[in-house]
Backbone bond lengths (Angstrom), bond angles and torsions (degrees), N, CA, C in turn:
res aa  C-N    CA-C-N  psi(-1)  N-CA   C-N-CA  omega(-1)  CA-C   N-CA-C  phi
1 X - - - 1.451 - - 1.516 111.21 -
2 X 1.352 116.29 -42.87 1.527 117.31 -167.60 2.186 97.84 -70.13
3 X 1.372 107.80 -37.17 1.246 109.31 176.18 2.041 107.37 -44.43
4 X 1.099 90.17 -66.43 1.972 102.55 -170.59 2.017 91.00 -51.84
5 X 1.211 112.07 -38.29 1.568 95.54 -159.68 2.060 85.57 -80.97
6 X 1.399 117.22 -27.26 1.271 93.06 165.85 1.691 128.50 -48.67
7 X 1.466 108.80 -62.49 1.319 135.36 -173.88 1.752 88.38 -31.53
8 X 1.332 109.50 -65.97 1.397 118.31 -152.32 1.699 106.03 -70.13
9 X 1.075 136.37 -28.62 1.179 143.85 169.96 1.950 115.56 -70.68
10 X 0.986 109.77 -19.45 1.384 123.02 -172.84 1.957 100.11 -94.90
11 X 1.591 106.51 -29.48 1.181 107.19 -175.30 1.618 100.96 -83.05
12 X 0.801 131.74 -52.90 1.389 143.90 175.89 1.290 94.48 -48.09
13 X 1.432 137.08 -81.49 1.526 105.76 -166.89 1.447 117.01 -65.95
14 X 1.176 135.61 -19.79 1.635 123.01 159.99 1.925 121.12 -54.81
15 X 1.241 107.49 -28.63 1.412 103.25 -174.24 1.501 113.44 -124.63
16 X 1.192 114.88 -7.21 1.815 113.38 -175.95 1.840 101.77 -152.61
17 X 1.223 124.92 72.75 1.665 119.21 -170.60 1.583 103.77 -55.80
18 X 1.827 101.36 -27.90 1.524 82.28 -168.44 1.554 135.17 -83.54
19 X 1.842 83.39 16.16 1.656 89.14 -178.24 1.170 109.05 -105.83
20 X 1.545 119.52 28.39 1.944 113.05 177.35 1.312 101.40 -64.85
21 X 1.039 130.44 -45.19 1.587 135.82 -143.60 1.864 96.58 -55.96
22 X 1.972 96.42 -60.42 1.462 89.88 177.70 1.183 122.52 -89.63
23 X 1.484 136.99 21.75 1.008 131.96 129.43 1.934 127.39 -45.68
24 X 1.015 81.30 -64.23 1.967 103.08 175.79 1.562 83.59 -39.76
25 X 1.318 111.48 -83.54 1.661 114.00 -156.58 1.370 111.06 -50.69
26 X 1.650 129.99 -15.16 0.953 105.62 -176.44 1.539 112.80 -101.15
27 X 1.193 123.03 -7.72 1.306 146.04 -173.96 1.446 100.26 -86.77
28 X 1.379 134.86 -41.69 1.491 129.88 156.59 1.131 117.39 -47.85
29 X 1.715 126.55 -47.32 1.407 134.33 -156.22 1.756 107.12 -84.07
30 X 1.514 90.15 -20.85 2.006 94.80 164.77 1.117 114.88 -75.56
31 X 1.413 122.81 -43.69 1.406 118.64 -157.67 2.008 105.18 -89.42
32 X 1.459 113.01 3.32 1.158 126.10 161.92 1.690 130.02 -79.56
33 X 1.561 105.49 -18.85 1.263 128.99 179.89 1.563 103.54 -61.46
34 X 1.940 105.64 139.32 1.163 117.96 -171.73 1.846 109.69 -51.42
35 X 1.176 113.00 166.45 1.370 110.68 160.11 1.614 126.06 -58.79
36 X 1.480 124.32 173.07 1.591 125.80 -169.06 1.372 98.69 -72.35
37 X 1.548 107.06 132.83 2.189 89.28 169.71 1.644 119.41 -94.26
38 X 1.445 94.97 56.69 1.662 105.04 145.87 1.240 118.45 -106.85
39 X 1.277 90.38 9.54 2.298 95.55 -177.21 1.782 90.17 -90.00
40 X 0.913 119.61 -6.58 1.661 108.10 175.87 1.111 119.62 -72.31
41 X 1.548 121.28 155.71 1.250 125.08 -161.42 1.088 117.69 -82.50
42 X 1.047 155.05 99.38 1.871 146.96 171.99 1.425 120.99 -80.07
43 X 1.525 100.23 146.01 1.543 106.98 -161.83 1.828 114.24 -58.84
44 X 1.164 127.27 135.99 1.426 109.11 173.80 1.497 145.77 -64.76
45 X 1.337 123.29 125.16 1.628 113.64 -174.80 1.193 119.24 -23.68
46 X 1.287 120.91 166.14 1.418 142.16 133.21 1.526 115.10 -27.78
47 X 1.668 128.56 -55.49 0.969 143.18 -178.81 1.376 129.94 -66.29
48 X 1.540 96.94 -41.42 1.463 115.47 -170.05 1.714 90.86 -62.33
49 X 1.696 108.44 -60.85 1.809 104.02 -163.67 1.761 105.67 -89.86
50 X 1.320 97.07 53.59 1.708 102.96 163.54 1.688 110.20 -113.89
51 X 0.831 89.97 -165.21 1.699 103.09 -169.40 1.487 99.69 -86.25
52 X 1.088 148.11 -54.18 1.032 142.15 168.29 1.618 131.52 -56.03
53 X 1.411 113.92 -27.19 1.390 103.41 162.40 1.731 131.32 -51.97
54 X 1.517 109.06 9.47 1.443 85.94 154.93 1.404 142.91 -126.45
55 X 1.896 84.27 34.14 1.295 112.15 170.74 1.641 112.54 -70.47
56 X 1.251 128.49 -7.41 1.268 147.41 -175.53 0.980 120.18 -63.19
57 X 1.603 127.05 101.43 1.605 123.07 -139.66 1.496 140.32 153.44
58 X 1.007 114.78 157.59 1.888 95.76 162.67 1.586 103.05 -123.97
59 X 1.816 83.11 151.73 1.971 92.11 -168.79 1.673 84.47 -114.89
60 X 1.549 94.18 -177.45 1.884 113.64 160.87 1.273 93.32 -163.06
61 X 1.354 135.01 162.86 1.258 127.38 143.27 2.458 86.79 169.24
62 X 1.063 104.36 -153.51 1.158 91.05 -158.79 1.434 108.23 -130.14
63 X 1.167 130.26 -179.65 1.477 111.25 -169.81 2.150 97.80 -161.24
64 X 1.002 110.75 168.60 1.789 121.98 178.59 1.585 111.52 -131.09
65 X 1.030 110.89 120.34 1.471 117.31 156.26 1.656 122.82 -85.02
66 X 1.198 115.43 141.01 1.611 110.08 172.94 1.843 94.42 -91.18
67 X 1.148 117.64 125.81 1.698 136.38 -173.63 1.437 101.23 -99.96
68 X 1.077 117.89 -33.13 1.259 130.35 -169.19 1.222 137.01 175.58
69 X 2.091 140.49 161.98 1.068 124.56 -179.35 1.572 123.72 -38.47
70 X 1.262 118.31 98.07 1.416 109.15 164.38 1.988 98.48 96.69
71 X 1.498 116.41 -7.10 1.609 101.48 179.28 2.022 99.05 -125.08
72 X 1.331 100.23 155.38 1.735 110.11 -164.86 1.846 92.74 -148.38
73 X 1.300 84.51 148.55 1.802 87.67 -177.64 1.678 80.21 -141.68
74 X 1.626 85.80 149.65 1.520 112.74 -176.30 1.294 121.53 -93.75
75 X 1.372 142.67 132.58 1.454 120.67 -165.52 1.262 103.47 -145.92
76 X 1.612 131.81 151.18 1.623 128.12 -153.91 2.111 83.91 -118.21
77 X 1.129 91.38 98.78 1.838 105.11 153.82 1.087 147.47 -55.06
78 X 1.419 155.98 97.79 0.962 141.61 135.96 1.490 145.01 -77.77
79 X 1.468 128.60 117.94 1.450 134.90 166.76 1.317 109.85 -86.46
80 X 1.717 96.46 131.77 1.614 93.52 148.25 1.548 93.90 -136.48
81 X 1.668 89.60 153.92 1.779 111.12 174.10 1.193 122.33 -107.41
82 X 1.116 149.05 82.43 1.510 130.31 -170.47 1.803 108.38 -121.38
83 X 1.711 94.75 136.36 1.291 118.49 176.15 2.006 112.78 -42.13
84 X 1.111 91.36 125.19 1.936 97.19 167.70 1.074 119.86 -135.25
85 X 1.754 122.92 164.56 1.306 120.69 147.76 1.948 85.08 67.93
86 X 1.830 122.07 49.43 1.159 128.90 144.30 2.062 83.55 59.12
87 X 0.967 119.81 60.61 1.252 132.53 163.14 1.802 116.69 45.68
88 X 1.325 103.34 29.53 1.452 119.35 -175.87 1.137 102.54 -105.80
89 X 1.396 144.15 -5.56 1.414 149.69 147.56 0.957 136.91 -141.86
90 X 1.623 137.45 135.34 1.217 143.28 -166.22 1.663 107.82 -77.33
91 X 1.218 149.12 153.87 1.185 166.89 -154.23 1.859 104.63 -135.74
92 X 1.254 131.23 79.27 1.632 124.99 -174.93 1.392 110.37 -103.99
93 X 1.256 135.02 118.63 1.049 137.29 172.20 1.446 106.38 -120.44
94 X 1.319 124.64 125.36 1.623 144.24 -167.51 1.492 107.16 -113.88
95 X 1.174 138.06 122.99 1.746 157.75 -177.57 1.352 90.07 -114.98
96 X 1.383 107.96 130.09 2.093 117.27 139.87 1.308 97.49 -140.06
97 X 1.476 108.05 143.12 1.324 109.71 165.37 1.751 92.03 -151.11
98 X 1.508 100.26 163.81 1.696 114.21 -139.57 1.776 79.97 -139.80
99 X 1.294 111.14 111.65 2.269 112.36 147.62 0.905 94.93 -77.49
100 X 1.701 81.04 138.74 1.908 105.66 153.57 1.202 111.75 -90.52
101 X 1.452 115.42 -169.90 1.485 113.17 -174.34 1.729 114.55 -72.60
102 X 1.226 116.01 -19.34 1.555 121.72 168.07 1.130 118.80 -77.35
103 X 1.612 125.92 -2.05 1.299 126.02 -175.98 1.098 116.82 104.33
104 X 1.780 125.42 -29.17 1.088 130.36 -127.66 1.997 87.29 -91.70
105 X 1.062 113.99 133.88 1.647 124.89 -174.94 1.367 109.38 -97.42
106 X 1.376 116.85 147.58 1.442 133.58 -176.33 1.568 123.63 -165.92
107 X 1.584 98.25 138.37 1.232 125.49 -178.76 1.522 110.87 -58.46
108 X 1.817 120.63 90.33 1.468 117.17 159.77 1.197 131.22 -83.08
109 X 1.376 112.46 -26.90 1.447 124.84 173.50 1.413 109.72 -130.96
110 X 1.541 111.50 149.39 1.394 126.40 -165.49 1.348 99.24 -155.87
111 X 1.659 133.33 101.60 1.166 108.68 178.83 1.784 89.40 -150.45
112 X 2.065 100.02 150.89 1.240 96.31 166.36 1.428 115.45 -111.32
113 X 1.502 144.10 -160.97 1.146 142.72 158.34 1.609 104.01 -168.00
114 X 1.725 103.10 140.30 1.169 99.13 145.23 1.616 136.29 -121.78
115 X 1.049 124.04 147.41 1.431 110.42 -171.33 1.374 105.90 -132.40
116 X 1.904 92.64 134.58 1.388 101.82 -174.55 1.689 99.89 -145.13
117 X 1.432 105.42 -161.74 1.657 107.92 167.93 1.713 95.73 -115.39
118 X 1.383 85.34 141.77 1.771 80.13 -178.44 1.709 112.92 -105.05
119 X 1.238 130.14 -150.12 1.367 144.74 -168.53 1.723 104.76 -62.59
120 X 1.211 125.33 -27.00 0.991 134.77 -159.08 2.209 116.36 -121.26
121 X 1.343 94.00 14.95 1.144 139.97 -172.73 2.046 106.29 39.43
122 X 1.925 108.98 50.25 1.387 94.03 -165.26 1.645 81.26 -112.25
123 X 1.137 113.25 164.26 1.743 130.38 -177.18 1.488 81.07 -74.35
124 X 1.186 130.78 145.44 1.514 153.85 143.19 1.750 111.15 -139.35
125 X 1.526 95.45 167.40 1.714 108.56 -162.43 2.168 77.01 -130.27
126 X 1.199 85.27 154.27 1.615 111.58 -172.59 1.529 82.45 -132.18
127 X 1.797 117.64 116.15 1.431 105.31 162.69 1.367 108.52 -168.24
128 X 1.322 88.23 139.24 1.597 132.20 -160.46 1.440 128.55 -78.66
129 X 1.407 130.94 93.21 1.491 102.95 172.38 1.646 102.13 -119.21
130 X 1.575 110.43 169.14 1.262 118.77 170.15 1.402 129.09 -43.05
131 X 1.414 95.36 -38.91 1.443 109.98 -176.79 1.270 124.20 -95.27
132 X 0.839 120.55 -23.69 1.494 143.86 -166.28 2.216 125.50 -107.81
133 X 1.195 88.85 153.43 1.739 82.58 -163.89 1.916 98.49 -74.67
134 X 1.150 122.16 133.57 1.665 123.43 154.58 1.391 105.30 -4.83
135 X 1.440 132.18 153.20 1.427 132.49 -164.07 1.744 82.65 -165.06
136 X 1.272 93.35 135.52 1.704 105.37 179.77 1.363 106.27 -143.07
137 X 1.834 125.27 116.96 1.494 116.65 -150.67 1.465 88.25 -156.63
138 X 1.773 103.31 126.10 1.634 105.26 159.14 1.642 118.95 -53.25
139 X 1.515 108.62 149.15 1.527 113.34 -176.19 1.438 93.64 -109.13
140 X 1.386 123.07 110.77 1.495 120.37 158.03 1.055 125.15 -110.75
141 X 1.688 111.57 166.05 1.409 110.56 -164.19 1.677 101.99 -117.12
142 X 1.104 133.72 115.52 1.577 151.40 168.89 0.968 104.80 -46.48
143 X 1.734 107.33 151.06 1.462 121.50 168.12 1.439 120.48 -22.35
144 X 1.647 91.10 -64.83 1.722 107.46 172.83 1.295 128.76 -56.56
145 X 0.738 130.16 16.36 1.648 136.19 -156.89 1.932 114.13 56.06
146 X 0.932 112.86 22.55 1.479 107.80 -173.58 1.710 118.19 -94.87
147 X 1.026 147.03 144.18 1.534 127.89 -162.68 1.838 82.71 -122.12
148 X 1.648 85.37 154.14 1.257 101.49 -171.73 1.898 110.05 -146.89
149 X 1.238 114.52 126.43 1.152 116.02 166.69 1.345 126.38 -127.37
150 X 1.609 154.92 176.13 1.073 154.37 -176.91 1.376 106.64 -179.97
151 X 1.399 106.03 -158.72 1.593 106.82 -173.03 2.061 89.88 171.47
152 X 1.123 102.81 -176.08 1.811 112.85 -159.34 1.923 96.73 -118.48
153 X 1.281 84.10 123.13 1.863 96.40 -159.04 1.581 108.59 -103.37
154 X 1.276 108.91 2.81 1.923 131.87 -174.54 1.731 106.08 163.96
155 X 1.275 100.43 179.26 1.322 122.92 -151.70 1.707 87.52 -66.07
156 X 1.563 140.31 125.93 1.118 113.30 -168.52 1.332 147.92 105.63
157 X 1.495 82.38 -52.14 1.733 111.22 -170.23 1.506 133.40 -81.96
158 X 1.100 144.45 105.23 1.006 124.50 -162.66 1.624 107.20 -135.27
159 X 1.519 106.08 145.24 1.376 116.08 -167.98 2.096 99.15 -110.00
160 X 0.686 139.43 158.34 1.305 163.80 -167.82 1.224 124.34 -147.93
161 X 1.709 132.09 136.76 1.566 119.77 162.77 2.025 85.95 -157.73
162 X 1.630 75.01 156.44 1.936 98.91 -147.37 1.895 81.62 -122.92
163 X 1.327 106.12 108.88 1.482 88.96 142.01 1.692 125.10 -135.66
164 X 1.434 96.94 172.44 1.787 94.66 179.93 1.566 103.61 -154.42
165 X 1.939 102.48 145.87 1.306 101.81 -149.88 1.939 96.92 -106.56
166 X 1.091 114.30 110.60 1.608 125.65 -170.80 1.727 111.78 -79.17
167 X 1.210 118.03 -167.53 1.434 116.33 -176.96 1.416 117.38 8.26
168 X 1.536 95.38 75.60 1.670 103.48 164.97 1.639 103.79 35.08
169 X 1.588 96.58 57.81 1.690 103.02 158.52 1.486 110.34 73.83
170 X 1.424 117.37 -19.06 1.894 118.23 164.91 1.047 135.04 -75.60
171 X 1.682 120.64 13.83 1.317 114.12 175.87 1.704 94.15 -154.43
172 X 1.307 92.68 129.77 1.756 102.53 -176.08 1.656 113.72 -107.57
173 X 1.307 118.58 95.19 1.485 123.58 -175.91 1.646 107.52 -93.70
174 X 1.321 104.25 142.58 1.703 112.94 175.91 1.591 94.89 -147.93
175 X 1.321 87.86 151.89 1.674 105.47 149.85 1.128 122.69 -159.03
176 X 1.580 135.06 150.13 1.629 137.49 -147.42 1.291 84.85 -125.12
177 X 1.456 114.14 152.82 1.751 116.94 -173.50 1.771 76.60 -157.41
178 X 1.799 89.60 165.17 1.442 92.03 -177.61 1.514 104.41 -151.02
179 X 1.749 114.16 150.48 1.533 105.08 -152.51 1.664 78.59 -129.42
180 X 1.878 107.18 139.94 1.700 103.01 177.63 1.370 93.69 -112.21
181 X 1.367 134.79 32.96 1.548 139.86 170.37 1.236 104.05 -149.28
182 X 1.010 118.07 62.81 1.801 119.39 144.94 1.517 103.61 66.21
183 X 1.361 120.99 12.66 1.808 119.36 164.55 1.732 93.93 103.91
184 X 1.408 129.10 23.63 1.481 110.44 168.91 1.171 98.58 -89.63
185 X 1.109 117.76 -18.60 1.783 86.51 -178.06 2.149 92.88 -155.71
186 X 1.275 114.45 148.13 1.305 103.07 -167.19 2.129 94.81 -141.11
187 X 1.440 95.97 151.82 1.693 111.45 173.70 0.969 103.58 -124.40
188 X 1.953 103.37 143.32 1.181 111.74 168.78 1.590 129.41 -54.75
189 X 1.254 130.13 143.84 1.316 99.40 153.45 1.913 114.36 -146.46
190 X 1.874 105.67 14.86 1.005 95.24 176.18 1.598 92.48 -144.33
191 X 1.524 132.67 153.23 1.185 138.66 142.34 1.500 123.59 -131.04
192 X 1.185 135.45 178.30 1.050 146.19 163.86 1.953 112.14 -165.67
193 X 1.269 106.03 167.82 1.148 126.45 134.53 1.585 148.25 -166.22
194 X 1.002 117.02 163.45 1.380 121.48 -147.10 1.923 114.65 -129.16
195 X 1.507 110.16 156.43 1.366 100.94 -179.39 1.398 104.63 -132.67
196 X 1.461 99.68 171.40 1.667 113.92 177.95 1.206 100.04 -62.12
197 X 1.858 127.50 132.77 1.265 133.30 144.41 1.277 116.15 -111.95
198 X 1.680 116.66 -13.03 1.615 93.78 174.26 1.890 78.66 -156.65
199 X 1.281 107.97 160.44 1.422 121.36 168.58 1.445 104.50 -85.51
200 X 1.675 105.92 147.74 1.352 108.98 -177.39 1.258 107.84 -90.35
């Protein structure tokens, strides 16, 4: 725009000088005009004032798998959360990767999710791994304030993961435990935790 009001000001003093004046004035009286009204405020989602919006973000911090009776490998995490779909769903993408003793680095975890409220207005997570079949799981929130989702991992079987968001929303703790009788009794076998590196 400022180009064309150039063009047009350059033409005017080549062919009519005596019209700078209202040129000037009118080129002031634009650049006086209110701001665009997309700077207005709009009411907030459904999503935004749930429990999970303050997963919104990027994390790092580090996390343990149980591998086996009595062995755990350590793995350096990254989350990011980002708003979609005009802030009606979260965007989660989860990184672990684990050195060996040569240095040599590798992809243990790879996971996506999305989380929204669905048709039936309950928070659920949509999540994705390479390996693994689509997983679609209510997100609830515990007595304690802690949200918790899972889903049935064999005949029986059921996997679980608990998280809760500490220091005024800067530190994101989880851990996944897993039950081979229908939730009477459940073992750990994953934790981590993680911190704010950037606001979402």
């Amino acid at each position: 725009m400022h180009t064309a009001r150039r063009f047009v000001l350059t033409l005017a003093l080549t062919l009519t000088p005596a019209i700078i004046p209202t040129a000037a004035a009118q080129d002031t009286a634009q650049s006086a005009e209110p701001a665009d009204a997309d700077t207005e405020t709009r009411e907030p989602t459904a999503l935004e004032e749930s429990p999970v919006a303050v997963m919104a973000g990027s994390w790092e911090g580090t996390g343990v798998y149980q591998t086996g009776p009595g062995q755990s490998e350590e793995v350096s995490v990254t989350e990011t959360a980002q708003w979609r779909l005009g802030s009606n769903a979260i965007l989660v993408n989860g990184i672990g990767t684990a050195t060996d003793d040569d240095g040599t680095e590798r992809t243990v975890h790879d996971a996506v999710g999305v989380i929204r409220y669905d048709e039936e207005g309950k928070l659920v997570i949509h999540a994705f791994k390479a390996d693994a079949a689509p997983i679609v799981s209510e997100i609830k929130v515990l007595d304690d304030g802690r949200l918790e989702w899972g889903f049935e991992s064999g005949p029986n079987q059921t996997i679980r993961f608990r998280l809760e968001f500490q220091d005024d929303g800067n530190t994101w703790h989880e851990t996944g435990e897993f039950s081979p009788n229908g939730g009477e009794t459940w073992f750990p076998f994953f934790e981590m935790e993680l911190k704010r590196v950037e606001e979402g």
